[in-house]
C-alpha positions as CSV (number, residue, x, y, z in Angstrom):
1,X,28.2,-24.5,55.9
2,X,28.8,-25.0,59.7
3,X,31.4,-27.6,58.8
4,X,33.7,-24.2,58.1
5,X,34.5,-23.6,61.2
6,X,35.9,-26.9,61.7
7,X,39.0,-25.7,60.0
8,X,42.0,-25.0,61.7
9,X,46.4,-24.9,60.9
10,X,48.9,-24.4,62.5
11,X,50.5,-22.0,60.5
12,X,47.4,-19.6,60.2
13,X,50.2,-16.4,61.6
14,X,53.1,-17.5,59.8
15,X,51.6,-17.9,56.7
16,X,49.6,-14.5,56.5
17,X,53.0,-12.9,57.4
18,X,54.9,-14.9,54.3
19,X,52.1,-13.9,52.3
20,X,52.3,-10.2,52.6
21,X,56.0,-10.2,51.4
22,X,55.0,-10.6,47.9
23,X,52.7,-9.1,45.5
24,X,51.1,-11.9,42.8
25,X,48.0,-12.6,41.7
26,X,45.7,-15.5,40.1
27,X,45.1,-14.7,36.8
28,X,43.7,-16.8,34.0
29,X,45.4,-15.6,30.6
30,X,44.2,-14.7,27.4
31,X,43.5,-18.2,26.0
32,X,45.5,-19.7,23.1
33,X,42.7,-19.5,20.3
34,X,43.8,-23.4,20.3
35,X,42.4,-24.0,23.6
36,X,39.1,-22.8,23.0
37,X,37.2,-26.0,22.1
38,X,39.6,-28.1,24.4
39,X,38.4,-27.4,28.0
40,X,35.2,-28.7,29.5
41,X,34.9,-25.2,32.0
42,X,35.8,-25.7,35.4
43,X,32.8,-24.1,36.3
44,X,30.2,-26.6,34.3
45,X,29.6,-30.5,35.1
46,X,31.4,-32.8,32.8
47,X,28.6,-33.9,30.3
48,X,25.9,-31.1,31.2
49,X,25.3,-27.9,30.1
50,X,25.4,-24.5,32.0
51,X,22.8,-23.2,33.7
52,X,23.5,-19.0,33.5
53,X,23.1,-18.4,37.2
54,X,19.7,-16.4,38.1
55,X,21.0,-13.9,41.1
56,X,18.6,-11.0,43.2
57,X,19.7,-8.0,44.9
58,X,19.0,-10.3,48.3
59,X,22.2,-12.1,47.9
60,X,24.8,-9.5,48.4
61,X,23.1,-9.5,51.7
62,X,22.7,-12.8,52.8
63,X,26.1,-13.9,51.4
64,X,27.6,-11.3,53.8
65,X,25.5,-13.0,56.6
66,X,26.7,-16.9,55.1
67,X,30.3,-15.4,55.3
68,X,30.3,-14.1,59.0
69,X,28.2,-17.1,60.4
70,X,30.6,-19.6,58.9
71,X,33.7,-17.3,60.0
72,X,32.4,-16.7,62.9
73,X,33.2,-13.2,62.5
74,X,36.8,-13.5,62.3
75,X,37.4,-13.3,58.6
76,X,40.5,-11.5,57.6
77,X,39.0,-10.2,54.1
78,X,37.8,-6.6,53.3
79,X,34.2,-6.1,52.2
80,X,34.3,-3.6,49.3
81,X,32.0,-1.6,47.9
82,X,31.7,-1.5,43.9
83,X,32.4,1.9,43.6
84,X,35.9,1.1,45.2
85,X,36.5,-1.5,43.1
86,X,35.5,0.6,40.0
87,X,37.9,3.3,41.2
88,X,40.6,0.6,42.1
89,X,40.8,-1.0,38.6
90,X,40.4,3.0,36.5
91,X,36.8,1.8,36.2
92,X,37.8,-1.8,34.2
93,X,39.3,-0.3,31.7
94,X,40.3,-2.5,29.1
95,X,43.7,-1.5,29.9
96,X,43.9,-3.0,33.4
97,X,42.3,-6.2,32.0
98,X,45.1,-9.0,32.7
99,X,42.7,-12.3,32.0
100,X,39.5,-13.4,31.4
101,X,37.8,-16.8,30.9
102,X,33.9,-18.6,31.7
103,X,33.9,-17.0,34.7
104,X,34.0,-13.4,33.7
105,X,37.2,-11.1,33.3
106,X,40.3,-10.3,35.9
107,X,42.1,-6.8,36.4
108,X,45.1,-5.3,37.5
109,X,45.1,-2.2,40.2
110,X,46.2,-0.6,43.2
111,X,44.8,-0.2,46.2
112,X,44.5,3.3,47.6
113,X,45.5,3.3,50.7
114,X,48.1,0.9,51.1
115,X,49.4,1.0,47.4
116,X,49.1,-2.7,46.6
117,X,48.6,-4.1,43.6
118,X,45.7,-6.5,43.2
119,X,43.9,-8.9,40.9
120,X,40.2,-7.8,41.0
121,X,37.8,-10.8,39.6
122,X,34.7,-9.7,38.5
123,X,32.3,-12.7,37.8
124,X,29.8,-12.1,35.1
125,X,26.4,-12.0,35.7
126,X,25.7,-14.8,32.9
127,X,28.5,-16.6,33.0
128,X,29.8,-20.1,34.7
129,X,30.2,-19.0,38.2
130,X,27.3,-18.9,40.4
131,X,26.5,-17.3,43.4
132,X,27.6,-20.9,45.5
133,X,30.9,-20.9,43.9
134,X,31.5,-17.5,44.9
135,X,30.7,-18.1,48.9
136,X,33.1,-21.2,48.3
137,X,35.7,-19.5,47.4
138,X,35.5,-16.5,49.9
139,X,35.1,-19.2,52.3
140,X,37.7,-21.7,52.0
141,X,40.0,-18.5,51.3
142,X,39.4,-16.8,54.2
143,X,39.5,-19.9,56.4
144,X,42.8,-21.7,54.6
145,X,46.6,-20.1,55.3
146,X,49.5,-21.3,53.3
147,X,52.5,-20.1,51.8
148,X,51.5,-21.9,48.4
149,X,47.7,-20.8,48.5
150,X,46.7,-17.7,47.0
151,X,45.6,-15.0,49.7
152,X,42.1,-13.4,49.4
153,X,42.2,-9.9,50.3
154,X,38.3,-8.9,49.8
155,X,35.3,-9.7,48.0
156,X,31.9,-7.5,46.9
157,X,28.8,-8.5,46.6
158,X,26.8,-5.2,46.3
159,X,23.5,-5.9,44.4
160,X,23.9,-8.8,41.6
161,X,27.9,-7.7,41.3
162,X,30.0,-10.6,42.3
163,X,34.2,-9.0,42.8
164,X,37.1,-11.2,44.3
165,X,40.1,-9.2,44.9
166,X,43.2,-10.9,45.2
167,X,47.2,-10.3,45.7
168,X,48.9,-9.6,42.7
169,X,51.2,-12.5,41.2
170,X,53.7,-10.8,39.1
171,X,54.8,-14.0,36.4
172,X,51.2,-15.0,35.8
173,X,50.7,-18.8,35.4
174,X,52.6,-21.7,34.6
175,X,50.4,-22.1,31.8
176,X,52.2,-18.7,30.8
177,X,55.6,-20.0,30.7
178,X,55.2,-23.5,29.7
179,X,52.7,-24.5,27.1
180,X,53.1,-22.6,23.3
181,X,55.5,-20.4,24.2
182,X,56.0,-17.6,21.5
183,X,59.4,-18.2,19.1
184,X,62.4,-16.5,21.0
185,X,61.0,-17.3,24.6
186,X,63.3,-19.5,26.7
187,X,61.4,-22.6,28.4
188,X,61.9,-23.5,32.2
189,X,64.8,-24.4,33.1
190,X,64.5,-28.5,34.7
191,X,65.2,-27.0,38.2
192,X,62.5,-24.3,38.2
193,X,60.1,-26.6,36.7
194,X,60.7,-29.4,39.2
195,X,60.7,-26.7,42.2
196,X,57.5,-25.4,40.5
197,X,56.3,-29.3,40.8
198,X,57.3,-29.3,44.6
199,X,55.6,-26.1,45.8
200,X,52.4,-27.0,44.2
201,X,52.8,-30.4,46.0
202,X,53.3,-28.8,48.9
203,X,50.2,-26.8,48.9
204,X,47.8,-30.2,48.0
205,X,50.0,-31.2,50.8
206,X,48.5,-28.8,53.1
207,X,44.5,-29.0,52.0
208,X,44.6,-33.0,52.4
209,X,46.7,-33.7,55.5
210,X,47.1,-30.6,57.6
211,X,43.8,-28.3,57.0
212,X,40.7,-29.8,59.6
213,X,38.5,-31.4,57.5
214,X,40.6,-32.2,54.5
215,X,39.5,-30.2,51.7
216,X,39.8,-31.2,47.7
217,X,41.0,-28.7,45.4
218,X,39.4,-29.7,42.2
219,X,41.3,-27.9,40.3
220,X,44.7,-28.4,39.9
221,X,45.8,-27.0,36.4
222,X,48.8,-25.1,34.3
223,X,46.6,-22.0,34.5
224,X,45.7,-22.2,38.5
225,X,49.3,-22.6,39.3
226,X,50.5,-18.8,40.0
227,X,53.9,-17.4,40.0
228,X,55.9,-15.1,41.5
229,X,59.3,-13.3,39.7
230,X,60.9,-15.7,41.5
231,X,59.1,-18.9,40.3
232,X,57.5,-19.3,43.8
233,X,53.7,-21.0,43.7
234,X,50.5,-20.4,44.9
235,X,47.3,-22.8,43.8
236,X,44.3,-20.4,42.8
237,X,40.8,-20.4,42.0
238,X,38.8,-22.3,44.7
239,X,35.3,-22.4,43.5
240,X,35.3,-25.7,43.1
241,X,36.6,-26.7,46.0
242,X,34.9,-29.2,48.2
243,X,35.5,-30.6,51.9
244,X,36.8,-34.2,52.0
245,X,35.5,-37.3,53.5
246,X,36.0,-37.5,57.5
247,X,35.8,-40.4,60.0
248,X,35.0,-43.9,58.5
249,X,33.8,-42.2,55.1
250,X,36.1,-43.1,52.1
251,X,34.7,-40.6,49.6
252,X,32.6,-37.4,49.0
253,X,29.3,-37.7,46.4
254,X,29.3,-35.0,44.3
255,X,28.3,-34.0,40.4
256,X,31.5,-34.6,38.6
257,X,33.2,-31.2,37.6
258,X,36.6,-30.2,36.3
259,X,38.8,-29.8,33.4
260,X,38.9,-32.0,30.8
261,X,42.5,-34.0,30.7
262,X,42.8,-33.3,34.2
263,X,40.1,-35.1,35.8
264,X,40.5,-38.3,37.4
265,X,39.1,-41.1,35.4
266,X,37.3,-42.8,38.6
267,X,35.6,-39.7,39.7
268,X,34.5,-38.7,36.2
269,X,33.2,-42.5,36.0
270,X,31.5,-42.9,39.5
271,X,31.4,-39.1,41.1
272,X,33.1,-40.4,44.0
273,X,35.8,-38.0,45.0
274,X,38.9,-38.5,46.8
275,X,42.0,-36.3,47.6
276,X,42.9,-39.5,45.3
277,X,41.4,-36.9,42.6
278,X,44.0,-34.0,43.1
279,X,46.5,-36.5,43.3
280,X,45.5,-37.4,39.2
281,X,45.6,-34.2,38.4
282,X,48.9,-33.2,39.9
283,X,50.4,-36.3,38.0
284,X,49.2,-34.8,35.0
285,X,50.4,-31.5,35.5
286,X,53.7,-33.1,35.7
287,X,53.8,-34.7,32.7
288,X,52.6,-31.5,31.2
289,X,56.3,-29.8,33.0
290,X,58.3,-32.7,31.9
291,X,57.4,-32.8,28.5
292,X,56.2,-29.3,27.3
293,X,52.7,-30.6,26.3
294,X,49.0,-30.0,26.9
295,X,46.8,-32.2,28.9
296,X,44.8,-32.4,25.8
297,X,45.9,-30.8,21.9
298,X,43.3,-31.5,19.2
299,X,45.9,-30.4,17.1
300,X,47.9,-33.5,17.5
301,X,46.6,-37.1,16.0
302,X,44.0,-38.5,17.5
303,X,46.6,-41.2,19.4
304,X,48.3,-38.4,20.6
305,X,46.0,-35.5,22.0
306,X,45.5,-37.2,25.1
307,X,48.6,-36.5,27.2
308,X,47.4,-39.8,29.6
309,X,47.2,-41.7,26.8
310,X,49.8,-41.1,25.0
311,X,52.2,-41.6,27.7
312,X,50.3,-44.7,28.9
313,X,48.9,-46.6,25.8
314,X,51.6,-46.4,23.8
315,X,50.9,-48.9,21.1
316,X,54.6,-49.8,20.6
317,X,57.9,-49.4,21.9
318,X,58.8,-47.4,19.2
319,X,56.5,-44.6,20.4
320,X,57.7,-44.6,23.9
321,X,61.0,-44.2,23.1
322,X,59.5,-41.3,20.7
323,X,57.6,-40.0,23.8
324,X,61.1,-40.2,25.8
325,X,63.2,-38.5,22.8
326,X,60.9,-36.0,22.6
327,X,60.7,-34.8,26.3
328,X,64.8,-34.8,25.9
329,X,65.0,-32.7,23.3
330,X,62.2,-30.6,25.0
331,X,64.4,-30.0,28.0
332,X,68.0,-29.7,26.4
333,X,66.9,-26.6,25.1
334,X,67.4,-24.8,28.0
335,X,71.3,-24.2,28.9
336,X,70.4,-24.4,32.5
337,X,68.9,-27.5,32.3
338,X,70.7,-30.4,34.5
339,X,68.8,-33.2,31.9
340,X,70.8,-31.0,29.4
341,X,74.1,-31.3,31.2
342,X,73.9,-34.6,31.9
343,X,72.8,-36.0,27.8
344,X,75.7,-34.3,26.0
């Protein structure tokens, strides 16, 4: 892990200072009970199964050891105890519960002594994330700064407990206002989702060109895209995050892992990864803004549950211009839509 301290930005100050202003927080929501058997976990390699992670009472320590030789002691995070945590969230009451998904469940609460509101992550013990994807993420959160990144405020790792406490994001995810939205709720209007496009952008922007190595997100999806009341983003959940290629190298080696839908076709074929890789999946998560529809819906006809492939292998023209109507009427729904202005 010594390559850590090879990060550096420019904007390390600036952006701490932009992301205090705000309270948010990266939340995965209740899942859709039709997204259940859609998803291959971000957590688990495509095509093999889960291994429950085996954890002692050893790692709490030596994971606070990993954190502070790869920081070099300059980590801006907290280091909690349980207890706090317990006390932080009314002891994770099911009340404070605000997500949950393979990785274990996410809480709100409020920090004592500064009266913040936080997301507290607790990973469970059996579930998807391990021990490594845990130092990952306190890692690459404690060592990357930008507006459009989620900010880290602590961890714990007391014992086999495994907490990430986050700010607070206050609109959820895009996943919350853009995919099977309940009857009566408004969708985005086409300026917020295209600003919601261009934030997110803005943030890969930052991990592949600006950040020292390069790092690949992984992850880019509705429900890792985080907003504020104000529609501004912030990419979350870094587990899976990895450090690109540097010098004369052209790709990483890695086991292939991601979401199904939003993995790139290459990677998932070879296990070479690119920032090529985010790149897919942020062209998918546009097509999920521009026309209202999941990466991947087994509800749909098998031609159609595929959001790639239906926009792509259309097998006639007929269907495209059924793909095109349909994202039209999708979007003229909303008054404040420019595409709606401009088709009357």
């Amino acid at each position: 892990m010594s390559c850590f301290g090879c990060f550096s930005s420019k904007e390390k100050r600036r952006s701490r200072r932009h992301a205090s202003r705000r309270a948010r927080s990266p939340i995965v929501p209740h899942p859709h009970p039709r997204e259940a058997p859609l998803v291959v976990d971000e957590r688990v390699p495509m095509n093999h199964k889960a291994a429950s992670p085996k954890r002692t009472n050893n790692e709490g320590a030596n994971n606070q050891a990993t954190i502070k030789a790869a920081t070099g002691n300059n980590i801006a995070a907290q280091t909690f105890t349980f207890r706090e945590l317990a006390a932080v969230t009314k002891n994770f009451r099911q009340s404070s519960l605000i997500g949950e998904g393979g990785f274990g469940r996410v809480y709100k609460g409020r920090l004592p002594k500064t009266g913040q509101f936080v997301a507290v992550k607790q990973l469970d013990r059996n579930g998807l994330q391990g021990n490594r994807e845990f130092l990952v993420e306190v890692l690459m959160l404690s060592l990357l700064h930008h507006p459009n990144l989620v900010s880290l405020i602590g961890y714990c790792a007391d014992g086999d407990q495994r907490l990430l406490v986050y700010e607070y994001m206050s609109a959820g995810s895009l996943e919350d206002h853009l995919l099977d939205l309940p009857p009566g709720k408004a969708p985005l209007p086409w300026f917020t989702r295209m600003k919601i496009a261009l934030d997110a952008a803005k943030g890969l922007e930052y991990l592949h060109d600006r950040a020292n190595p390069p790092v690949i997100y992984r992850d880019l999806k509705a429900s890792n895209i985080l907003l504020d009341q104000d529609f501004n983003v912030k990419l979350s959940d870094f587990g899976l995050a990895k450090l690109g290629p540097v010098g004369d190298k052209s790709h990483v080696s890695t086991r292939v892992m991601g979401t199904y839908g939003y993995c790139a076709p290459e990677y998932q074929r070879t296990g070479q990864l690119t920032v090529k890789s985010d790149v897919y999946s942020f062209g998918v998560v546009l097509l999920e803004l521009i026309t209202g529809r999941r990466a991947i819906d087994t509800t749909r006809e098998n031609k159609d549950q595929n959001l790639v492939s239906w926009q792509t292998n259309a097998s006639s023209v007929g269907d495209q211009e059924r793909g095109v109507t349909e994202a039209k009427e999708w979007s003229m729904t909303s008054k404040s839509s420019p595409m709606s202005k401009s088709m009357r």
